[in-house]
C-alpha positions as CSV (number, residue, x, y, z in Angstrom):
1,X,102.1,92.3,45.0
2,X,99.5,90.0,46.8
3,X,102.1,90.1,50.0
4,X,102.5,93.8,50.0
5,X,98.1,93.9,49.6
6,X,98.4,91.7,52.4
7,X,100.9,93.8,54.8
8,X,99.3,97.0,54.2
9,X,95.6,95.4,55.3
10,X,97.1,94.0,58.7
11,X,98.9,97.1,59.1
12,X,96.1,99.5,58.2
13,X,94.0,96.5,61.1
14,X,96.5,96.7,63.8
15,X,96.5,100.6,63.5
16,X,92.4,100.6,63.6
17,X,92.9,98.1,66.3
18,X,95.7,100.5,68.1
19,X,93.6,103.5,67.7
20,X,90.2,102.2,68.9
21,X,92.1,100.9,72.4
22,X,93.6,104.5,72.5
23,X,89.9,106.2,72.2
24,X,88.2,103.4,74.5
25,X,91.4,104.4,77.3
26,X,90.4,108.0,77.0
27,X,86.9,108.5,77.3
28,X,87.2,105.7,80.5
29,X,90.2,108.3,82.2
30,X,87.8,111.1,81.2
31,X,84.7,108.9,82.5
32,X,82.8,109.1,79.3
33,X,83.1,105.2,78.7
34,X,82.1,101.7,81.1
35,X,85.3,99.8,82.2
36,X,84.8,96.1,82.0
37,X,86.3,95.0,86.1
38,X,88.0,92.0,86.9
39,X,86.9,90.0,89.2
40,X,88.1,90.3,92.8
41,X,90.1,87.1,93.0
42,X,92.0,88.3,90.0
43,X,92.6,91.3,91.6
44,X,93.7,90.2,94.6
45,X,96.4,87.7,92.6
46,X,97.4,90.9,90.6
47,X,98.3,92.7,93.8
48,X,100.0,89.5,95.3
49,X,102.2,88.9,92.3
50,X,103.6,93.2,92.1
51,X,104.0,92.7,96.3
52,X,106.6,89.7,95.6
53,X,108.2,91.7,93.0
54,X,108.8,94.5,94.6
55,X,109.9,93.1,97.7
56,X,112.5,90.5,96.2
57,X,113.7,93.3,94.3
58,X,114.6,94.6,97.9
59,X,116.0,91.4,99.0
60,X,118.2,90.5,96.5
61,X,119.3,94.3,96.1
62,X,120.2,94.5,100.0
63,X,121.9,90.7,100.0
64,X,123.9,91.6,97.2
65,X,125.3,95.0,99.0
66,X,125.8,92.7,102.3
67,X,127.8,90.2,100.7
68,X,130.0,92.5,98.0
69,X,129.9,95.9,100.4
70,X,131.9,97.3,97.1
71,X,129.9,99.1,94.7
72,X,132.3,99.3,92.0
73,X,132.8,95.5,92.8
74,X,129.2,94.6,92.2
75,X,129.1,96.9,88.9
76,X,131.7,94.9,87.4
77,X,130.4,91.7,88.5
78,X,127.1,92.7,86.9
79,X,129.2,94.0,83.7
80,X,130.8,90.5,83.1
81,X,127.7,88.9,83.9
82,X,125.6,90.5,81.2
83,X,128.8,90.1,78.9
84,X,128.8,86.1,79.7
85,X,131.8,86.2,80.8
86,X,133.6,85.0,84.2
87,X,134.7,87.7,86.6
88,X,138.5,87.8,87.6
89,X,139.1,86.3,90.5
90,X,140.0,89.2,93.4
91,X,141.7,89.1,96.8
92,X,139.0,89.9,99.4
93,X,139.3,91.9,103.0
94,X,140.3,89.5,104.6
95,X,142.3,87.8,103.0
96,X,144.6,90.8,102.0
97,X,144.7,92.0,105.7
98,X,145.6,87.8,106.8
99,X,148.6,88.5,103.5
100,X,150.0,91.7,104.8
101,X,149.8,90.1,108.7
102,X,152.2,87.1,107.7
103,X,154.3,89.3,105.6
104,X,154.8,91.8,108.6
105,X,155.7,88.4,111.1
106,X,158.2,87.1,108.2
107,X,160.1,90.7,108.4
108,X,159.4,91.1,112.3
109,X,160.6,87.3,112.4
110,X,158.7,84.1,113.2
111,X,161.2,83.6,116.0
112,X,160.0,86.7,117.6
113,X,156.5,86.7,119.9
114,X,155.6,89.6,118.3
115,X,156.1,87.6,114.9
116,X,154.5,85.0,115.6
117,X,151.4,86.4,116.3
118,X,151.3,88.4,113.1
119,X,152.0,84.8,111.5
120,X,149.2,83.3,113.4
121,X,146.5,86.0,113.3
122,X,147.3,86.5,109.4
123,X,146.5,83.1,108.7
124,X,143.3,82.9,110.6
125,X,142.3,85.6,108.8
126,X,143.3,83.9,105.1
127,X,140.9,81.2,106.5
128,X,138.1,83.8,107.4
129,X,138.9,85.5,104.1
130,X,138.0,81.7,102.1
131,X,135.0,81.4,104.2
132,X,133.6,84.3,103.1
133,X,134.4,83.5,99.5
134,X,132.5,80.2,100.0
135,X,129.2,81.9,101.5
136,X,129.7,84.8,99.0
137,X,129.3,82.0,96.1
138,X,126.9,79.5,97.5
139,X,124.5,82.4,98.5
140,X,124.6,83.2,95.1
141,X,123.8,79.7,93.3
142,X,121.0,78.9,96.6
143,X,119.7,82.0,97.2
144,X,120.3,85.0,94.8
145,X,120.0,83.3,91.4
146,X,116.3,82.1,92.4
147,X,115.4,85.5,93.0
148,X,116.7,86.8,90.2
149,X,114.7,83.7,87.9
150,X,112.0,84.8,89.2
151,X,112.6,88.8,88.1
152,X,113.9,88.0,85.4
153,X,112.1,85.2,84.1
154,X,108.3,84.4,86.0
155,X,107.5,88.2,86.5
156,X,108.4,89.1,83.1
157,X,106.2,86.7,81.9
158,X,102.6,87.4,83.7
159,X,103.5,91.3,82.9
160,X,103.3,90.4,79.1
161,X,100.4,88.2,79.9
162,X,98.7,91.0,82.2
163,X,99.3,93.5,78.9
164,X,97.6,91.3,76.4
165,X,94.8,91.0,78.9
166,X,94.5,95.1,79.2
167,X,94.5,95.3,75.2
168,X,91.6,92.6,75.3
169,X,90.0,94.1,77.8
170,X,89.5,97.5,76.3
171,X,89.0,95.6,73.1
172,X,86.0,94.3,74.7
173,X,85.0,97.7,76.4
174,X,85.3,99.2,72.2
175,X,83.1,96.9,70.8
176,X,80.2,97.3,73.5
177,X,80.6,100.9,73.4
178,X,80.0,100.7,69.2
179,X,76.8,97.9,69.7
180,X,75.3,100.4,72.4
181,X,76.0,103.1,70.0
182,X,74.0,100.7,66.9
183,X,71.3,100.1,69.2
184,X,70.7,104.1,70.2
185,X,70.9,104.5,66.2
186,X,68.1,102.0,65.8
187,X,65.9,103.1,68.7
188,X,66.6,106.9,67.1
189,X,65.6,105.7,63.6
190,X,62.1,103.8,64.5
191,X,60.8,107.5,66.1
192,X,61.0,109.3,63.1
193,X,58.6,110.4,61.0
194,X,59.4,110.1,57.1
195,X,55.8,110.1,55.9
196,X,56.8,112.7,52.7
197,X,55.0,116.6,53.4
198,X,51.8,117.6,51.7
199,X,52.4,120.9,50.7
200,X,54.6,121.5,48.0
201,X,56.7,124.5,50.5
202,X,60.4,124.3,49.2
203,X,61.8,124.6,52.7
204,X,59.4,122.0,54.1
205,X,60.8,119.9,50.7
206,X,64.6,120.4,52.1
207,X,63.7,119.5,55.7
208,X,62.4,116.1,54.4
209,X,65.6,115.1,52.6
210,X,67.5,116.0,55.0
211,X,65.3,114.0,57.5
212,X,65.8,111.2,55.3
213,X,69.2,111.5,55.2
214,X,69.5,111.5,58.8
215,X,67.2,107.9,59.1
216,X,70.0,106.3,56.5
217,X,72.4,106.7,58.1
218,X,70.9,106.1,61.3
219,X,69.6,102.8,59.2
220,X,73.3,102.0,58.2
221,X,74.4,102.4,62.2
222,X,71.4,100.1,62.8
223,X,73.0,97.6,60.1
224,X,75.4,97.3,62.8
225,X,74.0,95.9,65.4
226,X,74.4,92.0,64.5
227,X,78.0,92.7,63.2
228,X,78.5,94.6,66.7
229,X,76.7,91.6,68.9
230,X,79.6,89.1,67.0
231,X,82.5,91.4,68.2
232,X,81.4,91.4,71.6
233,X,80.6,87.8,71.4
234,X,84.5,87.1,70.0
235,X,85.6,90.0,72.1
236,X,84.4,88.6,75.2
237,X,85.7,84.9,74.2
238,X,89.3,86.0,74.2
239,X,89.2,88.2,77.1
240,X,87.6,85.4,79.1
241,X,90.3,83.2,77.6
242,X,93.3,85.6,78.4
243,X,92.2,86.0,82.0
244,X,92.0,82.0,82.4
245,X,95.9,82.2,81.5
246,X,96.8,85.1,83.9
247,X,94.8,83.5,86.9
248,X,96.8,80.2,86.2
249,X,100.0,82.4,86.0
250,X,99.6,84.4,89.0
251,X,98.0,81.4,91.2
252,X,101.9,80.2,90.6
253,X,103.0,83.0,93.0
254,X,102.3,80.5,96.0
255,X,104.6,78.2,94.5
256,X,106.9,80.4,94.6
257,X,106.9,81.8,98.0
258,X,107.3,78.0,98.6
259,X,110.3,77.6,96.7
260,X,111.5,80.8,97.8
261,X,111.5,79.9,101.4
262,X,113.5,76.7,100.7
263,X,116.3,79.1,99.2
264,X,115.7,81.5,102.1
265,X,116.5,78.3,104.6
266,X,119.9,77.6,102.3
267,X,121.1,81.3,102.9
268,X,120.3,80.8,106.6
269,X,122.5,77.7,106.7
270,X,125.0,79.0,104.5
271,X,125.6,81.5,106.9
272,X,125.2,79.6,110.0
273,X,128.0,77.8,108.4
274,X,129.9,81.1,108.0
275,X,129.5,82.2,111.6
276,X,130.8,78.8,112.8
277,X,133.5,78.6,111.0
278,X,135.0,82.0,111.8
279,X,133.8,81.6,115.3
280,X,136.1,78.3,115.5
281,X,139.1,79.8,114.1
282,X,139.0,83.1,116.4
283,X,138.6,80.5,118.9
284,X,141.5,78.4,118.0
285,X,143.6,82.0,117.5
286,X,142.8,82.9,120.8
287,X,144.0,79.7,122.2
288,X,147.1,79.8,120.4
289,X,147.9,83.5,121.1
290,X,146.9,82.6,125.0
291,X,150.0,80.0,125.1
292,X,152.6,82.1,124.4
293,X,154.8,82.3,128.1
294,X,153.9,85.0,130.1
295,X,158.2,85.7,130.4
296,X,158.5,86.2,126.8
297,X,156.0,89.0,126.7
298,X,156.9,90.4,130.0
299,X,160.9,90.4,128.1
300,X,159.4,92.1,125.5
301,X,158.3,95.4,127.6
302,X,161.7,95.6,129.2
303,X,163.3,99.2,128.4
304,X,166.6,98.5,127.8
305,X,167.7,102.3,127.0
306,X,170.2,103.9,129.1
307,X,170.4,107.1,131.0
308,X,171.6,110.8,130.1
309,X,174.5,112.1,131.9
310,X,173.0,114.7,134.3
311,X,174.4,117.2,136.6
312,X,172.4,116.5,139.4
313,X,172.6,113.7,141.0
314,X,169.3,113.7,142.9
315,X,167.3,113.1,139.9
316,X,166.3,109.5,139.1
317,X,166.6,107.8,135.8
318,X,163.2,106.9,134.0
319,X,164.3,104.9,131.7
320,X,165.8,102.2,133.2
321,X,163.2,101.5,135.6
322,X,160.9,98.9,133.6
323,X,157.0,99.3,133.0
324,X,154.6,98.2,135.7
325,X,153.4,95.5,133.5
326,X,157.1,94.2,133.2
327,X,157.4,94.3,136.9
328,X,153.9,92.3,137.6
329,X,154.7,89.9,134.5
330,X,158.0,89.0,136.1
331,X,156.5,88.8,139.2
332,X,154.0,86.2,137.9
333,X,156.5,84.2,136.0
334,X,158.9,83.6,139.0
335,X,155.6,83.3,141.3
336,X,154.5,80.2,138.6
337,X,158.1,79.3,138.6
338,X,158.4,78.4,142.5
339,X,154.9,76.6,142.1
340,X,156.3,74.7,139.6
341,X,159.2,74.1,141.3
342,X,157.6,72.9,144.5
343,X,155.2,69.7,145.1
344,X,152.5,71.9,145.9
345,X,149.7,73.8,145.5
346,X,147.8,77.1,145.2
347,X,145.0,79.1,144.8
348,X,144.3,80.9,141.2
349,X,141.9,83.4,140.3
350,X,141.0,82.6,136.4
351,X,141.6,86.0,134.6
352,X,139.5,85.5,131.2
353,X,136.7,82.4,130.1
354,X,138.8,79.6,128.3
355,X,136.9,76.7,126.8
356,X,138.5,73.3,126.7
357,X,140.2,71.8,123.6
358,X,139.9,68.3,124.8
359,X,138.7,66.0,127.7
360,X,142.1,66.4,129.0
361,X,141.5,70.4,129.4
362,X,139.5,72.0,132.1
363,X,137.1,74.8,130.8
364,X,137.0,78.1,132.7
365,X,135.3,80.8,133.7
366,X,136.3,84.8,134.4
367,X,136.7,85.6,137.9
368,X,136.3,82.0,139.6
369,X,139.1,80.5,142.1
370,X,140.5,77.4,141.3
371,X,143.4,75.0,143.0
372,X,146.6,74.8,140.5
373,X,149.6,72.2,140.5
374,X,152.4,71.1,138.6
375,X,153.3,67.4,137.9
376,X,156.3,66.1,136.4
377,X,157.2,66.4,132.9
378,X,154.0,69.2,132.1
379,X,154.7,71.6,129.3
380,X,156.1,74.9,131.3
381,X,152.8,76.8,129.8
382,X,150.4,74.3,131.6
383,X,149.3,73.7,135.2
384,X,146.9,71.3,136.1
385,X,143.5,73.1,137.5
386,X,141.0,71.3,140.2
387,X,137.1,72.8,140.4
388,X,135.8,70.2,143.0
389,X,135.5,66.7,141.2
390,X,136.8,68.5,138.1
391,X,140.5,68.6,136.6
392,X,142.6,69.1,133.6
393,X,145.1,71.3,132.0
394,X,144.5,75.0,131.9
395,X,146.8,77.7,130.4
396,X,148.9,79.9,133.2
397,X,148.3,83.0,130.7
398,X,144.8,83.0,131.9
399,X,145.6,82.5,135.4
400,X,146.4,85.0,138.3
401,X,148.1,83.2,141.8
402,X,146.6,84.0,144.9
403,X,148.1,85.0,148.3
């Protein structure tokens, strides 16, 4: 019975308490009440503190959608995550494009040029494909998972802090509004006059009492004023108190920009890492596809369909003449075949940029003339390249001989 007493005082408080913060909230929206400010610093922290959440919302938001451009993807992701649970592991772009590339070359055959590119380019992309994965994965434990701490965790934290501070606030606000009302009730009650009427006039009788009346319960407001002056005091202590404890929250938000900008580095480097890495394998794709000999592809364009009967006999047949390209790749094998052939030498023009492997490689550039050679016993897709002091092997893909 005692508990029950006990329950319905605090709730009968807490709904006094409640209703007094609803009344002081009113008349200060409707300007009929002061509003207790905080002080500028405070403010200033306040703002500071919404800014970051807002814009690391942004961020992580826009990160997420650059590294999983799926939608459906990330709303699964974000499903298992709030279940606790691991996400099943999915083939990404790349790597499904690299797996349908190496099947094609398997059917096409890896003996094939054809093939063999598809082989080659499927499993750069397989490569590219676990790249991505990796900077997918350590974005999100560097970079992503801080952010969302700091939503989820920090911010959520100074907003319940920032709410108690409101409720003290206009708790504060209500009990200066009832000592200022106490101390008008005084001042009202001292001016007047309850000296009792002379005349024995009914009316003038009734006036009286009710004058009296009036002074006490003015008198009782006036009772007030020390209870009143001890609200405010205790009022003021815990707001005072509560602000303490937000300013030492929010003045935090530095240390987090700071520790912030160290996951912000990570996602740089994580990527930077990313970028490299794909850049090498294109690279070493490039080099690979460039080896292949120029005959095998030039074989490859060769039309080997025959003609139609015809009735005239004036008119050519199209498709046994090969392709232009077939024509000028033959041309340029049996041109490198002769230098190859012969101890000599000859001007090239170099047809694309090609950066060395290795010190035994010569780097080249688009467009520049170079002197070419063969020596004994060099692979048939190398010649050896001089640029004034400067030799090694270059490719004879990238390579056009000179008149």
């Amino acid at each position: 019975m005692n508990i029950m007493d006990f329950n319905v005082k605090k709730l009968a408080a807490d709904a006094g308490t409640f209703l007094s913060r609803a009344v002081q909230f009113t008349e200060e929206k409707l300007g009929q009440a002061e509003k207790t400010e905080l002080d500028a610093h405070l403010e200033n922290l306040l703002s500071k503190a919404e800014c970051t959440k807002l814009w690391t919302e942004k961020i992580m938001k826009q990160t997420e959608v650059l590294l999983q451009p799926n939608p459906n993807a990330r709303i699964e992701e974000f499903v298992y995550e709030k279940l606790d649970r691991k996400a099943p592991s999915r083939t990404n772009n790349p790597e499904l494009l690299g797996q349908y590339m190496v099947d094609s070359g398997s059917e096409f055959g890896p003996g094939t040029a054809y093939g063999n590119a598809l082989i080659k380019c499927g499993e750069t992309q397989k490569r590219i494909g676990a790249a991505d994965r990796e900077l997918i994965q350590t974005a999100a434990i560097n970079f992503l998972t801080p952010l969302r701490n700091f939503i989820e965790g920090d911010y959520k934290t100074i907003t319940k802090e920032r709410k108690l501070l409101q409720n003290k606030r206009l708790d504060l606000d209500a009990a200066k509004t009832k000592l200022k009302k106490a101390k008008a009730a005084e001042a009202r009650a001292a001016q007047l006059n309850l000296s009792p009427p002379d005349e024995n006039n009914i009316m003038v009788n009734v006036s009286y009492m009710l004058n009296l009346l009036h002074v006490k319960w003015l008198k009782i407001w006036a009772e007030e004023i020390s209870k009143s002056e001890q609200e405010v005091r205790i009022a003021q202590s815990e707001f005072d108190r509560q602000a303490e404890i937000t300013r030492l929250l929010l003045e935090g938000i530095s240390s987090t920009h700071a520790h912030h900008l160290r996951c912000l580095n990570d996602f740089v480097e994580a990527q930077m890492t990313y970028y490299a890495q794909c850049y090498q394998y294109m690279l070493d794709l490039q080099k690979q596809l460039g080896s292949f000999p120029t005959t095998v592809l030039a074989n490859n364009n060769q039309s080997s369909s025959t003609c139609a009967p015809s009735s005239s006999t004036t008119t050519p047949c199209a498709s046994v003449t090969p392709s232009l390209s077939s024509v000028s790749n033959s041309a340029a094998s049996l041109s490198f075949g002769e230098l190859k052939s012969s101890s000599g030498s000859r001007k090239a023009r170099v047809l694309y940029d090609y950066d060395a492997a290795n010190s035994s490689e010569l780097s080249l550039l688009a467009d520049e003339v170079i002197m070419v050679y063969s020596i004994p016993g060099m692979d048939s897709d190398w010649l050896m390249g001089e640029r004034g002091n400067q030799k090694g092997k270059v490719p004879i893909t990238y390579l056009e001989l000179l008149n």
